[in-house]
KEBA-947463 format. One record per residue (C-alpha): x, y, z. Coordinates in Angstrom, 3 decimals. Each point is the difference from the previous one (the first is absolute). Layout:
% residues N
> X; Y; Z
...
END
This chain:
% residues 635
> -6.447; -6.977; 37.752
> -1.200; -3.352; 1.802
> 0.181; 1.475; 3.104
> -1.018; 3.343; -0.312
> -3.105; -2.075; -1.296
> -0.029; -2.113; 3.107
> 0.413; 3.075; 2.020
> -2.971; 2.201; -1.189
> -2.221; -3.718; -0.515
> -0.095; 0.855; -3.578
> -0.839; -2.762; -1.885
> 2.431; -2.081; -2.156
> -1.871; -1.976; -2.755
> -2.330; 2.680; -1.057
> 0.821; 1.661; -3.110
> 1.632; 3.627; 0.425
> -3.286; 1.996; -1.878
> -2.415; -1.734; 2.853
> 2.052; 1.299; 2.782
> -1.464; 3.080; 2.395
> 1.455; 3.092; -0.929
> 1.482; 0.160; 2.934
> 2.185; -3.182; -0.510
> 0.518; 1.297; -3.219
> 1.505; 2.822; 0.963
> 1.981; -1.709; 2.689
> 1.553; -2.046; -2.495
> 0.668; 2.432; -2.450
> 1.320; 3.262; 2.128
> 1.385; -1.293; 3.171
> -1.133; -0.426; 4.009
> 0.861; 3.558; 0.477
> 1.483; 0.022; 3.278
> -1.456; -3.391; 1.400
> 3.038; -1.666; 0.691
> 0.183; -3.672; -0.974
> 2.104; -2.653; 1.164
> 1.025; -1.689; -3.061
> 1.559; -3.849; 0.630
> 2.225; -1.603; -2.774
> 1.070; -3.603; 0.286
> 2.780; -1.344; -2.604
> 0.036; -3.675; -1.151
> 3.189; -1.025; 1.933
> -1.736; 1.296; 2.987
> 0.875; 3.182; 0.596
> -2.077; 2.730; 1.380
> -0.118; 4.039; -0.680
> -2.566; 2.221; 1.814
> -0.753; 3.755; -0.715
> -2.162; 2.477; 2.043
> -1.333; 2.556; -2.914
> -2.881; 1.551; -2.340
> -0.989; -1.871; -2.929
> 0.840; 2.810; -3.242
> -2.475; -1.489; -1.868
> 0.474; -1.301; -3.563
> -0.135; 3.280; -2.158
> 2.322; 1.953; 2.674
> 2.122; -3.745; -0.647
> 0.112; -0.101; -3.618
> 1.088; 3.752; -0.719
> 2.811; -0.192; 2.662
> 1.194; -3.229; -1.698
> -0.299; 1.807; -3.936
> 2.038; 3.262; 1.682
> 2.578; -2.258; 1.888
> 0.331; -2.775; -2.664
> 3.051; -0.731; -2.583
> -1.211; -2.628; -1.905
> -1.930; 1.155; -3.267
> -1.967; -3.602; 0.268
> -1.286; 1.008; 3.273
> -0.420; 3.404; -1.088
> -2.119; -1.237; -3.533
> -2.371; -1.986; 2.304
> -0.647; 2.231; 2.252
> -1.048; 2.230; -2.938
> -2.325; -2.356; -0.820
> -2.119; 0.541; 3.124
> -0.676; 3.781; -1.206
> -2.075; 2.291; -1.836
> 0.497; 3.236; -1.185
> -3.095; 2.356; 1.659
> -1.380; 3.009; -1.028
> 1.682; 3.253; 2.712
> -3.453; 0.415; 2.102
> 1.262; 4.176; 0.252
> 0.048; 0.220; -3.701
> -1.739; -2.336; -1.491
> 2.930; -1.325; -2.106
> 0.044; 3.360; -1.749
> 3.680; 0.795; 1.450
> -0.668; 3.527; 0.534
> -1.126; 2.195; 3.156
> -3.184; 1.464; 0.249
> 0.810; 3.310; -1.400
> 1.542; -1.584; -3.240
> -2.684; -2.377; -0.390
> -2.606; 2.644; -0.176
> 1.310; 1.962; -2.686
> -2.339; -0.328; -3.253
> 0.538; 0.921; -3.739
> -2.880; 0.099; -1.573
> -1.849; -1.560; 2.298
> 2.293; -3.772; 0.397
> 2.469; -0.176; 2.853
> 3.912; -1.478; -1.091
> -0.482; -2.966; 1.759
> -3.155; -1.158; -1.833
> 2.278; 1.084; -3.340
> 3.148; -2.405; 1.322
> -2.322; -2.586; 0.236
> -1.541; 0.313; -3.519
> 1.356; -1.977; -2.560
> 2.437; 1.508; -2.623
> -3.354; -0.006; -2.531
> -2.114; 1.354; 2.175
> 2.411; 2.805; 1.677
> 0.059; 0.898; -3.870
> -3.459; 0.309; -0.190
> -0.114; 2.090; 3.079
> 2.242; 2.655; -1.006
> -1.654; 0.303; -3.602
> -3.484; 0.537; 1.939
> 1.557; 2.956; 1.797
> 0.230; 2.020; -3.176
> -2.886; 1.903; -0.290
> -0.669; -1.434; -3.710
> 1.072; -3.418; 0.890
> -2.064; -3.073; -0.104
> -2.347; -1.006; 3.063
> 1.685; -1.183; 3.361
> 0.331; -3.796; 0.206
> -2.824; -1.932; 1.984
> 1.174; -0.042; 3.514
> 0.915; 3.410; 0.280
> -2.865; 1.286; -2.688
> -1.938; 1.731; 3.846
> 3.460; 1.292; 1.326
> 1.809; 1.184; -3.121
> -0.318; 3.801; -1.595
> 2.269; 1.511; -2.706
> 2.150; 2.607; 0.916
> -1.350; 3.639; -0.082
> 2.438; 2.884; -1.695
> 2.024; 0.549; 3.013
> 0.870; -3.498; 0.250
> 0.801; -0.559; -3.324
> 2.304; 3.184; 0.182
> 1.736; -1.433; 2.793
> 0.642; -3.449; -1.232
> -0.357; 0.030; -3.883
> 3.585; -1.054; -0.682
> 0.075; -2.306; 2.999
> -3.089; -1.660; -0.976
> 1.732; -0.842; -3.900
> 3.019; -1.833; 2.099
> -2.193; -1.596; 1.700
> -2.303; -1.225; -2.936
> 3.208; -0.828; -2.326
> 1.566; -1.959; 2.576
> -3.232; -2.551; 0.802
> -0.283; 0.162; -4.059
> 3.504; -1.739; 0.098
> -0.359; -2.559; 2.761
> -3.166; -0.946; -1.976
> 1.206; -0.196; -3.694
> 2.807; -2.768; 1.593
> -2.997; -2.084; 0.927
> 0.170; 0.922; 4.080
> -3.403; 1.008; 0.238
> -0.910; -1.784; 2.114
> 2.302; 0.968; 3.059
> -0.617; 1.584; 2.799
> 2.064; 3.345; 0.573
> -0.010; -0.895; 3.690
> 1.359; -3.510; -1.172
> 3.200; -0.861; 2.302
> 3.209; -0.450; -2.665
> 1.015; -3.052; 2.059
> -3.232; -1.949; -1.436
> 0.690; 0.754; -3.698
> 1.286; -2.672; -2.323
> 3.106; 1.021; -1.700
> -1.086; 0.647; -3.561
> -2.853; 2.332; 1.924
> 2.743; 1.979; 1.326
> 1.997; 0.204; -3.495
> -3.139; 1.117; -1.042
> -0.555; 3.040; 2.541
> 4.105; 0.631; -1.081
> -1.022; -0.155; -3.453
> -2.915; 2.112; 0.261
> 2.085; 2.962; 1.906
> 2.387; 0.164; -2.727
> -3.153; 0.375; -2.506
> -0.749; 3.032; 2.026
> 3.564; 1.449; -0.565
> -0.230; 0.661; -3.509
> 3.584; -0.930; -0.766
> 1.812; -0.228; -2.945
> 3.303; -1.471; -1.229
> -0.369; -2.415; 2.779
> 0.791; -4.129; 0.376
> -2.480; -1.930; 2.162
> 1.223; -3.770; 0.776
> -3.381; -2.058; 0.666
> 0.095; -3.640; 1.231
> -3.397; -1.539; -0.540
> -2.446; 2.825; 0.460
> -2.969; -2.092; -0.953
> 0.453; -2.393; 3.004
> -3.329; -0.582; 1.481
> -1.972; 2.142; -3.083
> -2.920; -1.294; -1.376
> 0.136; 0.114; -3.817
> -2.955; 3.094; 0.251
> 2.488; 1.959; 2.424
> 2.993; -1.340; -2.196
> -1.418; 2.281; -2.879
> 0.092; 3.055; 2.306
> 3.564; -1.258; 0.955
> 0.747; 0.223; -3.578
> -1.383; 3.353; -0.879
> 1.717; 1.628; 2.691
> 3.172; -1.667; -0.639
> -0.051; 1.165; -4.089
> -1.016; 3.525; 1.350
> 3.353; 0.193; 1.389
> 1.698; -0.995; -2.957
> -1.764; 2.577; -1.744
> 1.336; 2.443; 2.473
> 3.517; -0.800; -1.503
> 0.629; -2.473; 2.785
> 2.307; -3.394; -0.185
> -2.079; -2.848; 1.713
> 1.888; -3.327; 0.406
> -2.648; -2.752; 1.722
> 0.949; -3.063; 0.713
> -3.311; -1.987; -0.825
> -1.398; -3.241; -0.671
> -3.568; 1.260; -0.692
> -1.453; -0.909; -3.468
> -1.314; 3.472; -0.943
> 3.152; 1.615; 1.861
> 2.354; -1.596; -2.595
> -2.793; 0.509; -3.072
> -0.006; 3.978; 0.629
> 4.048; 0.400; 0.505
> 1.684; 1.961; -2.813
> 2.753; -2.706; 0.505
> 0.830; -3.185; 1.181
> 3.110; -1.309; 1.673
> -0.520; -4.016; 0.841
> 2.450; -1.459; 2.094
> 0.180; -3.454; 0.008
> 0.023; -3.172; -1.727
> -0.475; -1.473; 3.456
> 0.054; 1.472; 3.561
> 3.636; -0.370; 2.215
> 2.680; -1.038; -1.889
> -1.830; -1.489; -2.762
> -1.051; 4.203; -0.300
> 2.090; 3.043; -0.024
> -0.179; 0.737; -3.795
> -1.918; 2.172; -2.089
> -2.329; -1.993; -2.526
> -1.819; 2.897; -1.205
> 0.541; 3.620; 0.150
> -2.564; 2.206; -1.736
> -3.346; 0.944; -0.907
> -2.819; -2.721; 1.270
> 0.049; -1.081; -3.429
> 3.521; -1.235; -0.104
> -0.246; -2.059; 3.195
> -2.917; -1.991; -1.531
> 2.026; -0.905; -2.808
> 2.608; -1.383; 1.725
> -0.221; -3.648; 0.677
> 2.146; -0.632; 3.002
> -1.820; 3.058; 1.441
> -2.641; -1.606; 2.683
> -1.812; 3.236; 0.444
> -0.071; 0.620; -3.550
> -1.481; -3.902; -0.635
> -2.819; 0.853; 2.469
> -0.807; 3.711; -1.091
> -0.314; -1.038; -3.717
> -1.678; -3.400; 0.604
> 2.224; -2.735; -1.024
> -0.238; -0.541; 3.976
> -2.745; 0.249; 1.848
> -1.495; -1.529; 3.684
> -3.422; -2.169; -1.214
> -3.333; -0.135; 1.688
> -0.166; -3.422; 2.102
> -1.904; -2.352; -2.308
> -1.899; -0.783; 2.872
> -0.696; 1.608; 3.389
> -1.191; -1.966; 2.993
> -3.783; 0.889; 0.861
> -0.896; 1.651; 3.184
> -1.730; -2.061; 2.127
> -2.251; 0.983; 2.931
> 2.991; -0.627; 2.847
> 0.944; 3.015; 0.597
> 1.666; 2.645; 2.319
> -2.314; 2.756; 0.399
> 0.597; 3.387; 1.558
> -3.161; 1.309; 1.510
> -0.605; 3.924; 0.624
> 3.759; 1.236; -1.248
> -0.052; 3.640; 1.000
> 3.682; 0.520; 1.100
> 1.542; 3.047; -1.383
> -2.215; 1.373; -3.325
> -1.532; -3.536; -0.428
> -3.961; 0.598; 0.071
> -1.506; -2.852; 2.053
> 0.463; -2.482; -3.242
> 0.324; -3.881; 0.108
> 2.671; -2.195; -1.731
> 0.310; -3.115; -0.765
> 3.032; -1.709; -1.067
> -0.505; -3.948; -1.060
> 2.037; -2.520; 0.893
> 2.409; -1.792; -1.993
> 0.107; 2.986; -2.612
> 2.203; 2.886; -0.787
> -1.460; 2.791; 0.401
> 0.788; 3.729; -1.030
> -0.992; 3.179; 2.091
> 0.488; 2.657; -2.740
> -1.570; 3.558; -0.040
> 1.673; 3.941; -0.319
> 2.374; 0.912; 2.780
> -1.319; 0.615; 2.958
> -3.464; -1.955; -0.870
> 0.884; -1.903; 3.457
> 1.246; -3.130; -1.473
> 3.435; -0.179; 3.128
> -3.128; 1.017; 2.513
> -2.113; -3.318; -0.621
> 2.825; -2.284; -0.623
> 2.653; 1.282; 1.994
> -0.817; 1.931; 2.154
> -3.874; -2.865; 1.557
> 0.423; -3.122; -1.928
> 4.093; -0.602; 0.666
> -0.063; 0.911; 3.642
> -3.024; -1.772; 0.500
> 1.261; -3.357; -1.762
> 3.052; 0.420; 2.132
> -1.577; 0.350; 3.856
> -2.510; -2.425; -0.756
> 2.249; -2.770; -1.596
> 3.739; 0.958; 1.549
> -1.379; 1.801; 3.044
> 1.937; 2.632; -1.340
> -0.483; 3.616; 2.330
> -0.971; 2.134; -3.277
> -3.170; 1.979; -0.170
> -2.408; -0.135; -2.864
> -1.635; 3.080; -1.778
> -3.571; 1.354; 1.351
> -2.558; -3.331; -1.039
> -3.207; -1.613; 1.144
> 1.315; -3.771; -0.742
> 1.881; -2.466; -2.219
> -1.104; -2.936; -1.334
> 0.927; -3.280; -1.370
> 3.320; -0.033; 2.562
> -0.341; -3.672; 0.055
> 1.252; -1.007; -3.573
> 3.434; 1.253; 0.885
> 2.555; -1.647; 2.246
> 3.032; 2.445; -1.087
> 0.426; 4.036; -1.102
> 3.418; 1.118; -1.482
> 0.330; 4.255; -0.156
> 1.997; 0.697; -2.667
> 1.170; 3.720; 0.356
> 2.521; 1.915; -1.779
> 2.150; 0.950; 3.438
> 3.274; -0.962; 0.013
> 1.692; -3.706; 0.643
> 2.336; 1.735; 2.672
> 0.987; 3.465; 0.843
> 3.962; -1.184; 0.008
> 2.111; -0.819; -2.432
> 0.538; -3.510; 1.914
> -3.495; -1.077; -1.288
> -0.238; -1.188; -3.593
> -1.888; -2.610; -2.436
> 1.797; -2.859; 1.247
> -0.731; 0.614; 3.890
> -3.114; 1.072; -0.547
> -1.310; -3.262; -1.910
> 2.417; -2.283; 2.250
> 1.802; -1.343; -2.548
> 3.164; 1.440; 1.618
> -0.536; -2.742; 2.840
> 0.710; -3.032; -2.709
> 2.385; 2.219; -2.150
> 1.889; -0.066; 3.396
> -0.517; -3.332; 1.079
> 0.992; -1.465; -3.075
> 3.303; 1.871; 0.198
> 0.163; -1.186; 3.975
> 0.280; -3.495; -1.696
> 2.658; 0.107; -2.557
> 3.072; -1.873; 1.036
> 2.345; 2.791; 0.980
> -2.275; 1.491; 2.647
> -0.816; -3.169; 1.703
> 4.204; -0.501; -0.046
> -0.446; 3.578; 1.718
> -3.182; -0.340; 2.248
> -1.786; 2.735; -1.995
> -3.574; 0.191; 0.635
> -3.136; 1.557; -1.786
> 0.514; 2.901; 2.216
> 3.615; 0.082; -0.755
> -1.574; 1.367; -3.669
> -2.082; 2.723; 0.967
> 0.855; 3.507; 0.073
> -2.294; 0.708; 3.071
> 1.658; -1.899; 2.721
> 3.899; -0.316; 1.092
> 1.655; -2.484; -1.346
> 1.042; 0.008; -4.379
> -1.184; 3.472; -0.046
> 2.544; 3.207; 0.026
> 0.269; 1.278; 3.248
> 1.068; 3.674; -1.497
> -3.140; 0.628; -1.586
> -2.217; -2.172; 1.868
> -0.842; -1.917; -3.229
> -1.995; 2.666; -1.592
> 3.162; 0.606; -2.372
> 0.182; 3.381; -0.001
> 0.544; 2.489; 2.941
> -2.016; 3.072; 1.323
> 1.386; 3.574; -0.269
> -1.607; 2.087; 2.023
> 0.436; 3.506; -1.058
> -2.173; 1.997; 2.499
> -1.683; 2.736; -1.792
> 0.083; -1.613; -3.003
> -1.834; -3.376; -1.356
> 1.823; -3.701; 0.908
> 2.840; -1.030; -2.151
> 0.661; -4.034; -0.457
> 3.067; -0.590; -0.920
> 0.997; -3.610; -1.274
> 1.766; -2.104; 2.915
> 4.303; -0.038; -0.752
> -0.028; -3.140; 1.681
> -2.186; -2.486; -1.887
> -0.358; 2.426; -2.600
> -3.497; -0.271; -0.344
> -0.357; -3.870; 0.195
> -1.556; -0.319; 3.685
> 1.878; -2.838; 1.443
> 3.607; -1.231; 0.637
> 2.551; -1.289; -2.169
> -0.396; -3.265; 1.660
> -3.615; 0.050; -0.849
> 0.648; 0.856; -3.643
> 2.325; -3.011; -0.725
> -3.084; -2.189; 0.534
> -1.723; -0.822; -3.589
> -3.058; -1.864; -1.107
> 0.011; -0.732; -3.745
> 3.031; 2.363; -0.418
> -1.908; 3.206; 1.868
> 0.602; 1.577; 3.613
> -2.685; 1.217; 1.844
> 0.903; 3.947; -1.090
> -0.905; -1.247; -4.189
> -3.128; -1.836; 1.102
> -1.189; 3.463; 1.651
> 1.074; 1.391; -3.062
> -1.481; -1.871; -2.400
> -3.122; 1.149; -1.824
> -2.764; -2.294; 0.977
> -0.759; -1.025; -4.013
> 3.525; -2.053; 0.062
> -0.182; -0.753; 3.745
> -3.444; -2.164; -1.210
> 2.228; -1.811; -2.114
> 3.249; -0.538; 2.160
> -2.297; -1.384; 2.751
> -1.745; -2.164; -2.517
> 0.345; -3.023; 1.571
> -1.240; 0.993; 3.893
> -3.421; -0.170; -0.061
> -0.563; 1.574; 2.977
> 2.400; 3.065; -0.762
> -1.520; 0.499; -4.050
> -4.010; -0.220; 0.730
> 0.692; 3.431; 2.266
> 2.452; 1.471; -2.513
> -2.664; -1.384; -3.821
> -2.892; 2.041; 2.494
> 2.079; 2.924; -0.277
> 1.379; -0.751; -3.413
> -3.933; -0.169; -0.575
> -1.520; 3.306; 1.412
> 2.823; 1.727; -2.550
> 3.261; 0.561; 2.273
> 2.245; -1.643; -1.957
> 2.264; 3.046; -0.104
> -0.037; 0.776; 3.915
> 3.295; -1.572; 1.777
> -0.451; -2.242; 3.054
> 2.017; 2.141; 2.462
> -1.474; 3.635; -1.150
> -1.071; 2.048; 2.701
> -3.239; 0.639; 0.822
> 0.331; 3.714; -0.056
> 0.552; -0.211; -3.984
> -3.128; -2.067; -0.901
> -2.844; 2.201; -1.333
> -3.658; -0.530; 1.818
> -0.665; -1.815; -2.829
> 2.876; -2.602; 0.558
> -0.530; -0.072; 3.450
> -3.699; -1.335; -0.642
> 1.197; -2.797; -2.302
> 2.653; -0.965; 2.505
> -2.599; -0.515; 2.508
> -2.270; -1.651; -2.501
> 2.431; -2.613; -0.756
> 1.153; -0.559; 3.444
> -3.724; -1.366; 0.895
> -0.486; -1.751; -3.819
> 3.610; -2.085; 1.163
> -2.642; -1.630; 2.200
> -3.131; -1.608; -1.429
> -2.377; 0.639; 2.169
> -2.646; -2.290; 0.679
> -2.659; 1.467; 2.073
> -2.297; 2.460; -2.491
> 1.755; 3.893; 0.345
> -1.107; 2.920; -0.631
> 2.604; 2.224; -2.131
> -0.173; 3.457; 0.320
> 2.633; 2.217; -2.333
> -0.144; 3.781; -0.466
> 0.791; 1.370; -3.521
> 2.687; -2.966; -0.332
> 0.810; 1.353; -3.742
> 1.572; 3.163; 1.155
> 3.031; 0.177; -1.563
> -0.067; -2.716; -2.367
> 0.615; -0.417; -3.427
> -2.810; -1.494; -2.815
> 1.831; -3.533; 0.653
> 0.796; 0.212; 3.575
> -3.845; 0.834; 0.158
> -1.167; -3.072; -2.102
> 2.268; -2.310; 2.783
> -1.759; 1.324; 2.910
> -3.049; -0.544; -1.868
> 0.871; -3.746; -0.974
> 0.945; -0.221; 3.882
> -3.189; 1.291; 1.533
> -2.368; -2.080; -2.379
> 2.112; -2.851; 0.833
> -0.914; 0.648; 3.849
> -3.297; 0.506; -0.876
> -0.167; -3.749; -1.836
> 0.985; -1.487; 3.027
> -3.057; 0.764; 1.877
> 0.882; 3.385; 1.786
> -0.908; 3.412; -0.158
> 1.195; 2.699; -1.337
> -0.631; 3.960; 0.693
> 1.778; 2.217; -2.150
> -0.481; 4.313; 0.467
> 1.118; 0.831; -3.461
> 0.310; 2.550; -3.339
> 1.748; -1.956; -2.168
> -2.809; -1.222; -2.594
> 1.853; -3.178; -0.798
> -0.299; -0.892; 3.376
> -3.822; 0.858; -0.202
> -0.524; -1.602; -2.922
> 1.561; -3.010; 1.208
> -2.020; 0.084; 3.301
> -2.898; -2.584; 0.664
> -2.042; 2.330; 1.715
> 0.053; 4.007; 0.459
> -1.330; 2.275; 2.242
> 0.360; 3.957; -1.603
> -0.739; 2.315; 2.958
> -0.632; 4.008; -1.276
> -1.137; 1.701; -1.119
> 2.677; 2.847; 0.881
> 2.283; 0.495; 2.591
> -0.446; 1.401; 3.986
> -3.523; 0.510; 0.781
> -1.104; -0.139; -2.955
> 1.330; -4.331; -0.038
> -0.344; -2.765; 1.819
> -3.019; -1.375; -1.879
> -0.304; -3.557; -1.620
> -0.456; 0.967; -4.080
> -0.173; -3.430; -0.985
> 1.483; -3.577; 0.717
> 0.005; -3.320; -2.289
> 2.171; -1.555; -2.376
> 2.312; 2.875; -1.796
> -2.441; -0.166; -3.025
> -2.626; 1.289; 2.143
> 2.309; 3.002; 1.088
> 0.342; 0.553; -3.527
> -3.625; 0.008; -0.575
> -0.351; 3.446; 2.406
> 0.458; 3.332; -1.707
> -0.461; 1.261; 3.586
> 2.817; -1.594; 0.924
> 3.550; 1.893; -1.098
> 2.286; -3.709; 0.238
> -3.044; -1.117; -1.878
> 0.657; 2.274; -2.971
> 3.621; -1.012; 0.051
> -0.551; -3.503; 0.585
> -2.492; 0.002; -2.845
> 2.916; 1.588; -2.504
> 2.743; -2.918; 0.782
> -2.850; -3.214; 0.029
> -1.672; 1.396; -3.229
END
């Protein structure tokens, strides 16, 4: 690029935006047929020359997405795009015919891009004694005359019922053009949920796992109704749940426990709510009676005036509002789904921490500025994306630990008497590992039109390495039991190595005792795959100030697991640094220093600040609907 530069005389030091447009477009799609003569000179001296037309760097960057195999390459180059609107259409995917076609006056695209609410309140305007046509289409909109309503009576009663159903599950506030890629998983148990609502069946079994995830406790209650509407029906509904009012409203209770792994796998209580509260090694009956409950801090720390403060947030439904988060608290982001909590956190203030502190190549949300950048020296993303997409990654790579697990065992006397190295323990690399099976312990079966089989490897039988490997012990263990072993007893067997036990206590501490060191990545829920990552950076005291940023961390957890992660997160927070939290769970609220409630609905009709303070001032706002919730559990 250099010397197309020197060739045309464009100049080198001025920034790209105060080029001609000429140079600009040089640069960007090619010399055209100007042939350059390009000169290359490597540092041991030697010397390529080529006689050709510079392709310029968009024509460069697509032919290296289409030709590339590497998924890093392909993820950055990602990065440099943007989804536009189709200049033929619009972005209304249809031809010009299609997109002309009007019921009633409104065209289908302008109904796809409507809201689930307000496609509802489209389609009851259309009958002639409906109520009035919403706002933005009140000039366009005109109920249907008696031909029209001949035509489409029965259609328009599908139509109506079905929106009815995506709205009573609290998914209002979606988009029917809304691409299913972009939808959180309990939004698309949801949608499931709400098509089998529609079916009217009866005599059936419906399995749920967790259909509250990402529900605000307002939207829960919909949840609810719609899930005892089905029982009604003469329906069987098993739901695996961890939800408060979830467990309160079941007919009956089945608690598995004492503990989680193998201090679990029992049944403590198996019957109506009332009999799981009256159990005493029942932990979710010692919460939902009272005997245990998570307190309100004592004492929160007080906002001061540092803060990081998001100026003109208007990416996705947020309306042009300004946030500030202060440093050195915790602070919640709370409000109904789809009030545009992810949008301000993750989708401006995450990306924004990360380019302008890691030089990271993400791209923050629509915004006119942030402020206050200077108070932080570090910003740790924690998601709820997998550890690893193989079952080679687990807990114990993923924190490093496995590095000292295996360099201890590299220094035991029988593999120094046998050279054995660090490397000689890993299942990754040649060496101690099993060459049938690559060290993955099982084998793939690939059964062409039908899904993969894994089989367990007949060589090692599972175990990953050699026999020779095997024979070499620490305390009595091979490096197959330590992989084995739950991490609860691993903190104690490892006791004595300091370095070893601070990683495994941090993820003793965020409440996965029961999770074994060697379990595949593939098996931990998003909700174990966030506390992994949240105790691989607490293994590491950091101290520069850092920003954390965690989204819904309790999914998935149990009343103690969620009083751990609480414990953890305040503890973070007493050490100086700050946390952001995008949460439901009113413990975690409660618990919070500061909150910021965004509302007041869903969609368009969100992305407003309701209120922000202390979580007694949230409870002070009957406009607020966490506020009248919050107000219930502080009293």
């Amino acid at each position: 690029m250099e010397q197309v530069c020197e060739h045309y005389n464009i100049p080198k030091n001025t920034p790209f935006e105060l080029l001609e447009d000429d140079d600009k477009d040089i640069l960007l799609n090619g010399s055209g047929s100007t042939v350059i003569n390009f000169h290359f000179e490597s540092d041991n001296g030697s010397v390529y020359k080529m006689n050709r037309p510079w392709e310029g760097i968009i024509a460069r960057l697509q032919r290296t997405y289409t030709e590339t195999t590497s998924e890093r390459t392909r993820s950055r180059l990602i990065a440099c795009m943007t989804d536009l609107a189709c200049t033929e259409c619009n972005g209304e995917k249809l031809n010009a015919a299609a997109r002309y076609v009007s019921v009633g006056g409104i065209r289908l695209p302008e109904v796809s891009h409507c809201s689930v609410h307000d496609a509802l309140a489209v389609v009851r305007a259309w009958w002639p004694d409906g109520p009035g046509a919403p706002e933005y289409f009140a000039d366009a909109l005109e109920p249907l005359d008696e031909r029209s309503m001949f035509i489409g009576n029965e259609i328009l009663k599908e139509i109506e019922n079905r929106l009815g159903f995506l709205d009573s599950v609290g998914l209002d506030y979606l988009t029917l053009d809304r691409k299913a890629n972009t939808l959180s998983g309990g939004e698309s148990q949801r949608i499931r949920l709400a098509t089998q609502i529609g079916s009217r069946l009866t005599g059936v079994m419906y399995v749920l796992d967790e259909p509250s995830i990402g529900l605000h406790q307002r939207d829960n209650e919909r949840l609810l109704a719609t899930l005892r509407e089905l029982s009604d029906l003469g329906n069987t509904l098993i739901v695996v749940e961890h939800d408060e009012d979830t467990l309160r409203q079941a007919d009956w209770l089945c608690d598995l426990g004492p503990g989680a792994g193998l201090e679990g796998g029992m049944v403590v209580a198996n019957g109506p709510p009332e009999v799981a509260m009256a159990e005493e090694h029942s932990t979710t009956g010692a919460y939902l009676s009272g005997r245990r409950s998570i307190p309100v801090p004592e004492k929160r720390t007080k906002a001061t005036r540092k803060r990081l403060t998001v100026k003109g947030a208007s990416h996705n439904n947020l309306q042009n509002i300004t946030a500030s988060f202060p440093i050195g608290c915790m602070t919640a982001v709370t409000g109904v789904s789809g009030s545009g909590k992810s949008s301000l956190v993750s989708g401006i203030l995450a990306p924004a921490l990360q380019r302008h502190l890691h030089k990271a190549d993400t791209v923050p949300g629509k915004h006119r500025e942030i402020k206050g950048l200077e108070h932080t020296d570090k910003a740790i993303i924690i998601d709820q994306s997998p550890i690893g997409r193989t079952p080679r990654s687990n807990p114990a790579t993923y924190t490093k630990v496995f590095d000292e697990i295996r360099s201890l065992f590299s220094k035991t006397t029988l593999a120094k008497e046998r050279g054995y190295t660090p490397g000689t323990f890993s299942f990754n690399v040649k060496g101690g590992r099993c060459e049938s099976c690559k060290g993955a312990g099982s084998i793939k079966l690939e059964m062409n039109f039908l899904p993969d089989v894994w089989i367990t490897c007949d060589v090692c039988h599972g175990k990953r390495y050699t026999r020779e490997c095997l024979e070499v012990t620490w305390k009595g263990k091979n490096i197959h039991e330590i992989l084995e072993m739950p991490i609860g007893e691993a903190v104690e067997f490892f006791g004595n190595h300091r370095k070893i036990f601070r990683t495994l206590d941090t993820l003793r501490a965020v409440g996965l005792s029961y999770v074994r060191l060697g379990q595949p990545a593939t098996t931990l829920s998003g909700g174990e795959a966030q506390r992994v990552k949240l105790a691989s950076e607490l293994r590491r005291p950091p101290t520069k100030h850092t920003v954390y940023i965690l989204d819904e961390p309790t999914t998935g957890l149990s009343f103690s697991d969620v009083q751990l992660l609480i414990e953890v997160l305040l503890e973070l927070r007493t050490k100086g640094h700050t946390v952001i939290v995008i949460e439901h769970h009113l413990d975690v609220v409660k618990s919070s220093d500061w909150v910021i409630d965004l509302g007041p609905e869903g969609g368009e009709r969100g992305g407003a600040i309701l209120v922000e303070g202390t979580p007694e001032d949230i409870a002070a706002c009957e406009e607020s609907f966490t506020g009248q919730f919050l107000a219930q559990m502080l009293g």
